[in-house]
N, C-alpha and C positions, 0 to 999 in steps of 0.2 A: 668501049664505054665502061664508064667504073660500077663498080657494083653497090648496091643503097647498102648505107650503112644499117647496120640491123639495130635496133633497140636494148638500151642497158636491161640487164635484168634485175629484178625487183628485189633485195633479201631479206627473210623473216627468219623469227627465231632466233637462234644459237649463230646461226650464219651473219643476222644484220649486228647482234651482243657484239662476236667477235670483231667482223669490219671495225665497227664501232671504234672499239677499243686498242685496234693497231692504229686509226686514225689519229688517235690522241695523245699517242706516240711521241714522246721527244726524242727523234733518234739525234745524236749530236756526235759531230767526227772529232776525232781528238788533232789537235793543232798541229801536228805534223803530217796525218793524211790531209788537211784543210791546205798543208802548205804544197805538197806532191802534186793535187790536184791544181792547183792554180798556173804550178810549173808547167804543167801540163798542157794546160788551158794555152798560157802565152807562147808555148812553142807549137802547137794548134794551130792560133791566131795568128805568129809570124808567115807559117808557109802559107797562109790563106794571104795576106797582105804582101807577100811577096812572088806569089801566083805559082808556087811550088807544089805538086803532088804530094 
């Protein structure tokens, strides 16, 4: 049987400032890692659609 998931923990201070502030984060991938990962993705999705390991 699985185990309960346990409860987030709470952050104050300097810990919740930080969170915060990586949260609002615009990380943005430059157009050719955007385009690697897509490759990626469709050759991915082929072996899955083609029932390949």
């Amino acid at each position: 049987m699985a185990r309960p998931i346990a409860e987030t923990p709470i952050l104050f201070g300097e810990d919740a400032r930080r969170f915060e502030s990586r949260m609002k984060e615009n990380l943005k991938e430059s157009p050719e890692r955007i385009a690697e990962i897509r490759k990626n993705y469709e050759i991915v999705r082929q072996w899955f659609a083609n029932g390949e390991n």
